[in-house]
N, C-alpha and C positions, 0 to 999 in steps of 0.2 A: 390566413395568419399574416401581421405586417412582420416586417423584418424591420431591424435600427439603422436605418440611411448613414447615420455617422460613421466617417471611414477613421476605425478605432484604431489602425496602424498610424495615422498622422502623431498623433502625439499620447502619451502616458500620463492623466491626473495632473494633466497642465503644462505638461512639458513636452517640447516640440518637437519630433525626430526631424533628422535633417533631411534635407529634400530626397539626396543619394541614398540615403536611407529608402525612405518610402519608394523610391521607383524600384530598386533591389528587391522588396516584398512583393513591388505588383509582378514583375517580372519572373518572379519565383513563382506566383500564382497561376502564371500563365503558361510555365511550363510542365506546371503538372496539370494543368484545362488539358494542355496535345498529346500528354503522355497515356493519360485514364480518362478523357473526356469528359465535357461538357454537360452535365446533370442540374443546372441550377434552375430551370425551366419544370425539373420533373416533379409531379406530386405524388410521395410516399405514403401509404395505409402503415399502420401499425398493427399488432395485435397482442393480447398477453398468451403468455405459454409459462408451464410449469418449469423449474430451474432444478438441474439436476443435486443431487445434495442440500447444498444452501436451502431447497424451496420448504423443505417442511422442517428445519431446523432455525431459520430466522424470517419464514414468511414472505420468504420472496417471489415477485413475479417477473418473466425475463419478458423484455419490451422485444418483438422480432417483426419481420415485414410479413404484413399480411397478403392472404391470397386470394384477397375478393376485395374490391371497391369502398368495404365498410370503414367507417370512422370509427377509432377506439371510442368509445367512453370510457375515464381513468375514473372516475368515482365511483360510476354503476359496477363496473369490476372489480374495483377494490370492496363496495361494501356485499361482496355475495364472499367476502373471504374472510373466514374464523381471524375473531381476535385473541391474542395471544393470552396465556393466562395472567392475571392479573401480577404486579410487580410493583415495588417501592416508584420504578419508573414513571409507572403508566401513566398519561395525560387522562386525565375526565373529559371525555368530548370529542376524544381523538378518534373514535367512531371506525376505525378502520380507513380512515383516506389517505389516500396515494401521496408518497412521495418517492420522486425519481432522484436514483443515484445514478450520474454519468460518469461515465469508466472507461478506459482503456486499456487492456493488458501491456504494459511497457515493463517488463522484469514483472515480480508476482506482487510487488511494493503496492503498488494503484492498486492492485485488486483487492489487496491484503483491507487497504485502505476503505474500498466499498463495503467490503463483508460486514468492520466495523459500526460503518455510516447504518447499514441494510440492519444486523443486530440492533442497535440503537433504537432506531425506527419503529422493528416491529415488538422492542419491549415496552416501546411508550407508548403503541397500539395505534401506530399507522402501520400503511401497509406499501412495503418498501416492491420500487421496479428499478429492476436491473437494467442500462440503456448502455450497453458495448458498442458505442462509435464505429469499433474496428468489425463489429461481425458481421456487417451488411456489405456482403463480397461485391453487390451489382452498383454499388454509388461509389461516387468520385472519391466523397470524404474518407470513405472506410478504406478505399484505394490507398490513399497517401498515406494515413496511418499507418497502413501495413508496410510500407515500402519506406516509412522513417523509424517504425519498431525494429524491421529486420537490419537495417543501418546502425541503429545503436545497439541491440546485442551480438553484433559482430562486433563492434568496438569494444562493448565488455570483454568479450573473448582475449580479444587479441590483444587489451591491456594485461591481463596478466599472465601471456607466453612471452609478448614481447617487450622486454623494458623500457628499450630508445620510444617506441611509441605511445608507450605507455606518459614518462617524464616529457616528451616532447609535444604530444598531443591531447593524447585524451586528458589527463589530470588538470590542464591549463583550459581543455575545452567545458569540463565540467564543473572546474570553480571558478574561471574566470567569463569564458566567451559566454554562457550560456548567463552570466549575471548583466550582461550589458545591456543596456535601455534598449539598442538596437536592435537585438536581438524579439525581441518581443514583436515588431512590427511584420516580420515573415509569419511568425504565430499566429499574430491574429487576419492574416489574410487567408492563411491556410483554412481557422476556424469557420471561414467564410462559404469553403466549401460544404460544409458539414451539416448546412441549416435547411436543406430540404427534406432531410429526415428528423425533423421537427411541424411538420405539417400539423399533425392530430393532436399533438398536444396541448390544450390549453395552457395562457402566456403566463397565468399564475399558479403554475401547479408548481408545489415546493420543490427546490430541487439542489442536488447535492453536486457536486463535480469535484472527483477525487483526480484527476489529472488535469492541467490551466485549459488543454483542449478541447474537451463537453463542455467545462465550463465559458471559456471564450465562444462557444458556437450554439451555445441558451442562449447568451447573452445577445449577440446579432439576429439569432432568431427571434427576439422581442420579451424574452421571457423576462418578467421582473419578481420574483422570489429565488434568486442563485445565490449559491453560494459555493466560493471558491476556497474548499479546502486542500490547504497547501501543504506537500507532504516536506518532510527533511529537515532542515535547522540551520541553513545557510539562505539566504535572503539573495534570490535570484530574478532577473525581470521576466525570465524564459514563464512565471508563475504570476504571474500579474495578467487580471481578464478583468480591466475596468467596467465599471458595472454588475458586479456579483460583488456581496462581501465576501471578501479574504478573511479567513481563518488563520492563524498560525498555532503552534503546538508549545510553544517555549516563548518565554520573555525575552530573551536574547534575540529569538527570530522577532519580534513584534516590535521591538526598536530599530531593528536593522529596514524592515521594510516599511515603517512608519517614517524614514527618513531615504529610503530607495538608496540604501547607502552602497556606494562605490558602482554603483550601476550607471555611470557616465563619468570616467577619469577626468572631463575636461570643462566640468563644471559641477554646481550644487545645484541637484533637483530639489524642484519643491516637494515638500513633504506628499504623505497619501491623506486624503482627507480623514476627519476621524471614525465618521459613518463607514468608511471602507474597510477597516482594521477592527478584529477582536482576536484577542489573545483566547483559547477552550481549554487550555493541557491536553491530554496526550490522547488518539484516536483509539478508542480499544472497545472490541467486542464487550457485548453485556453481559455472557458468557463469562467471559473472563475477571470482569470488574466484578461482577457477585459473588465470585468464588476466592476474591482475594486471599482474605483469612483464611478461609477451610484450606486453598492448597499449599499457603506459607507454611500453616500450623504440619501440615501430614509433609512435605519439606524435612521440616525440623522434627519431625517424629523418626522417619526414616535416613538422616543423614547422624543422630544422636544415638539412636539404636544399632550403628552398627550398618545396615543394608549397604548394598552398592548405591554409588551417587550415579542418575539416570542423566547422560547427557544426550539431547539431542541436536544433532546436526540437521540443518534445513540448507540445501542447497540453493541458492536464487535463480530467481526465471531467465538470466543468459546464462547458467550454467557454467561462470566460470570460478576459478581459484581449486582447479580439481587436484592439482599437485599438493597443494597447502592441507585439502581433506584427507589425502591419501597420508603426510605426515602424523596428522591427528589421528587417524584409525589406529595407525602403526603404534603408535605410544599407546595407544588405550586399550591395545589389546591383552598386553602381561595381565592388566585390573580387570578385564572383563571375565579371564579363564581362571582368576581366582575370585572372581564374584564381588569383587571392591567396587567396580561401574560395569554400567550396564548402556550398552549404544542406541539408542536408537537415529537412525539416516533416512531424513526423507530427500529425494534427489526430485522431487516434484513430479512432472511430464518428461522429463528428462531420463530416458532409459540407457543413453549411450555414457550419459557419465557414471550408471551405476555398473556397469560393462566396463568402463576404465578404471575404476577402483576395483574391480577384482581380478583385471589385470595390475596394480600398482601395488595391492595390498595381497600378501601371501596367506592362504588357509582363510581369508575371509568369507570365500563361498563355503566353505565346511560349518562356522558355527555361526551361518547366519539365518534365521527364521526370515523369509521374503512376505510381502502382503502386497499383493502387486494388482490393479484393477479390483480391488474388493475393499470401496469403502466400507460397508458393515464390520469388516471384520478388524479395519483399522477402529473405526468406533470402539465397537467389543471389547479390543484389547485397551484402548483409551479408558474407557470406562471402568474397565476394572483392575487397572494400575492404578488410580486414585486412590485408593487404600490396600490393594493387594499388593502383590511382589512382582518382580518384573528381573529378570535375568539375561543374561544374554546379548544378543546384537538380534537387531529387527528393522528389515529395511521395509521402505518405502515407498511406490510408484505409481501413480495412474495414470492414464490415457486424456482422463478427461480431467481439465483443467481446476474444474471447483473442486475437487476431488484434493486434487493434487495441491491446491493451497492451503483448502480449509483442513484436511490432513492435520498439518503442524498446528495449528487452533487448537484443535483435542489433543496431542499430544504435549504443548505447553503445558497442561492444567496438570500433569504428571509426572513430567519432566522435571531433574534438579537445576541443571545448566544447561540454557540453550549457545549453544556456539555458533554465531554469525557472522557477518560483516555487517557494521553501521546503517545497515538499511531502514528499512519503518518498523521492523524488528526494534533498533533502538529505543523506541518508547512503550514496549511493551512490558507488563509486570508480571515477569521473570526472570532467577538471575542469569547474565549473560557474562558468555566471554565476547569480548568483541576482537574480532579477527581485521587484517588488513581489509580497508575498504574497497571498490570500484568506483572510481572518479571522487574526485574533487571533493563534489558536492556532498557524499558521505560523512567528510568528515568531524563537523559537528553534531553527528547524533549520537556520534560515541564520547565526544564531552560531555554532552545531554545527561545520556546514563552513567558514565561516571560521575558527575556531581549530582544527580541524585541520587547516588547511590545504590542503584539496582542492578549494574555493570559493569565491567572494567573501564578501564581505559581502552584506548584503540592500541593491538600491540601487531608491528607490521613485519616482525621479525619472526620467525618459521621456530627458534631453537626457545625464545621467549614465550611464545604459544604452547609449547611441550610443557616450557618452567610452569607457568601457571599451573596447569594440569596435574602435573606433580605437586604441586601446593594446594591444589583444592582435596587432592587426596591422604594430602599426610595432614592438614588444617584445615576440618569441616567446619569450623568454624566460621570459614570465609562465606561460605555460602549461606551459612543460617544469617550474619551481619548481611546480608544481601536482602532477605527476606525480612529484617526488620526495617529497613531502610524503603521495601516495597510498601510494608503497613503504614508506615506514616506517612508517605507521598501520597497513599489511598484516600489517609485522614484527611491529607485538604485538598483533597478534588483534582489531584493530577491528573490522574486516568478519565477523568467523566468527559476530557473533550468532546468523544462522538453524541453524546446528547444534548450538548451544546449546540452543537453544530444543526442538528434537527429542530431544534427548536429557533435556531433561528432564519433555516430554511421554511420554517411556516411561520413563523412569526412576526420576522423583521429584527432589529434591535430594541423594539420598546421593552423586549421583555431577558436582555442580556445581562 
């Protein structure tokens, strides 16, 4: 396999980082070569393996390091795997061939984001692999990942216990430091390390990169079908892997990154080229896009009739804002015990936050039905609250991570109001409350949903979060105006981003 000799830190789409720049990157690179070692010499085997949950609900295969000398084949593998049943979707000809989605768990956002990409995939009848950067404990690249993952969800954390750090640092690190041109060139050195677990792969296998990471280290690996789907709705350089097409989710983002705006205060960069930019809408399971109607309409069946309104709470992969949830429980529980709402909490992999909310929240453990390490049974219950009844409070948990994301997947499609923070949740079609965000960069995808209409505003105040609440309960009307607002965004192809996006990780642009 060749690698791209161009040293993609020197400059961005034309534009030159400055020298101090670029030595800062190599220097960066070099400190994590003596921290986790020197791997760019090694030649990795891959192998495919079954994917826990995901693998027989969206056809997925998980990319892992193999244990014998063999070369993957991604075609031969992919066509011994059932194609999906036929869909509005399907490509003719799609035959079952491989396309690689690159991932890294950074909060549950990215993954959230593959699931998508992987759904997409295997309803147009390819046949999606999973390629987690971070799961390959013995290489360099998976190394740094983990030890820049475990860095920012500490800093999630400790934005919202502590506020000085919060207003001083993180908020300015996440909308400001992380948009600067500069900032991109420690990125792509990083991605540098990451390209000898790309060995076995062929350099034109289509491929997806749901974080700039996989995607910046396809791209140095030589691969030319990438594409770099960019998650959020604020135009940051930290998301720029020249060489893949960029995707963006919104028009507002696709102007802002079409001009790299405010990504160098001390001059006008040149534009992105136009072959690098396309606007998809919004990244969302197939699952869910097919089902729009059917769960609007039973929505509005159940919020008209009288039922309790189902809200679920999804807590995010750094686990934090757990004081904010413990307010929300509190208020919802008078409606719960008289049957006006019904809870459900999924707190993810996260079992220590569901432990502090029932220390924060009083008699919560009394009327709470747990589903804890038992995806089926979350299914089950999923499944049969789309039309049945659903009561009560019902929490959330698993061990294992797809479990634990794709969770809230099945549980949107039944839900009234999902209550979040501005995360990749934002573009998702269901109505939302949107809750104070985590950094910066959050916070235009609660514009996002507010002006289309499928979610609040961003509200960052603790006693205005209760207000709402109380308003979705005495005016169910807000919610069903949410669900109309979801059907016509449906009508012009809001949601279809992630097929977008697949088609033109096999395709190129001629066919956008």
């Amino acid at each position: 396999m060749q690698t791209n000799e161009s040293d993609r830190a020197k400059s961005a789409f034309g534009n030159p980082q400055d020298e101090r720049v670029w030595r800062k990157a190599e220097r960066g690179k070099e400190k994590f070569l003596k921290r986790f070692g020197d791997d760019s010499n090694a030649i990795y085997h891959l192998a495919s393996s079954d994917v826990p949950v995901i693998g027989e609900a969206l056809g997925v295969r998980n990319l892992v390091m193999a244990t014998d000398d063999k070369s993957l084949d991604l075609a031969a593998d992919a066509a011994s795997m059932p194609l999906p049943p036929a869909t509005p979707r399907t490509v003719e000809g799609a035959g079952g061939a491989p396309v690689i989605v690159g991932n890294i768990r950074m909060g549950f956002g990215h993954y959230r984001i593959s699931m998508a990409m992987a759904s997409a995939a295997h309803a147009m009848g390819y046949t999606p692999y999973w390629l987690d950067l971070a799961s390959f404990d013995q290489t360099t690249g998976s190394k740094v990942i983990a030890y820049q993952n475990d860095l920012y969800s500490l800093g999630s954390r400790l934005s919202q216990k502590v506020g000085l750090f919060n207003r001083l640092y993180w908020e300015p690190l996440n909308s400001e430091g992380f948009r600067k041109l500069s900032y991109n060139a420690g990125d792509q050195k990083n991605a540098e390390l990451c390209v000898p677990l790309f060995t076995d792969i062929p350099t034109d296998t289509p491929y997806v990169g749901t974080h700039v990471w996989p995607a910046q280290a396809a791209v140095h690996a030589g691969m030319t079908h990438v594409v770099n789907a960019i998650p959020d709705n604020w135009p940051m350089a930290l998301h720029l892997a020249e060489g893949a097409i960029h995707t963006v989710q919104t028009p507002s983002a696709y102007l802002g990154y079409h001009q790299l705006r405010g990504m160098d205060p001390k001059r006008q960069l040149n534009p992105m080229p136009l072959d690098s930019l396309v606007y998809t809408g919004h990244y969302i399971d197939h699952e869910l896009v097919a089902n729009i109607s059917h769960d609007c309409d039973a929505r509005r069946g159940r919020l008209m009739g009288g039922g309790p309104i189902r809200y679920l709470i999804s807590v995010g992969g750094a686990g934090a804002q757990q004081d904010l949830f413990a307010a929300i429980i509190e208020r919802l529980m008078p409606y719960v015990r008289t049957e006006q709402a019904t809870l459900l909490i999924n707190v993810g992999d996260h079992r220590g936050v569901w432990e502090g909310l029932l220390r924060d929240v009083r008699e919560l453990d009394d009327v709470t039905s747990t589903h804890f390490d038992n995806f089926a049974e979350v299914a089950e219950l999923a499944n049969d609250a789309l039309d049945g009844d659903l009561t009560g409070v019902h929490a959330f948990c698993d061990s294992d991570i797809f479990s634990a994301v794709y969770s809230s997947n099945l549980l949107m499609r039944c839900c009234d109001v999902l209550v979040t923070k501005p995360s990749e949740f934002s573009f998702y079609p269901v109505p939302k409350l949107m809750i104070h965000r985590v950094g910066g960069h959050e916070a235009w995808g609660a514009i996002r949903a507010a002006e289309v209409g499928d979610g609040t505003y961003e509200i960052d105040d603790t006693d205005e979060v209760l207000a709402m609440i109380d308003s979705f309960q005495l005016d169910r009307e807000l919610v069903a105006f949410m669900c109309d607002n979801i059907e016509a965004a449906d009508h012009i192809g809001i949601y279809d981003g992630a097929y977008k996006v697949i088609d033109l990780a096999v395709n190129g642009l001629g066919n956008a």
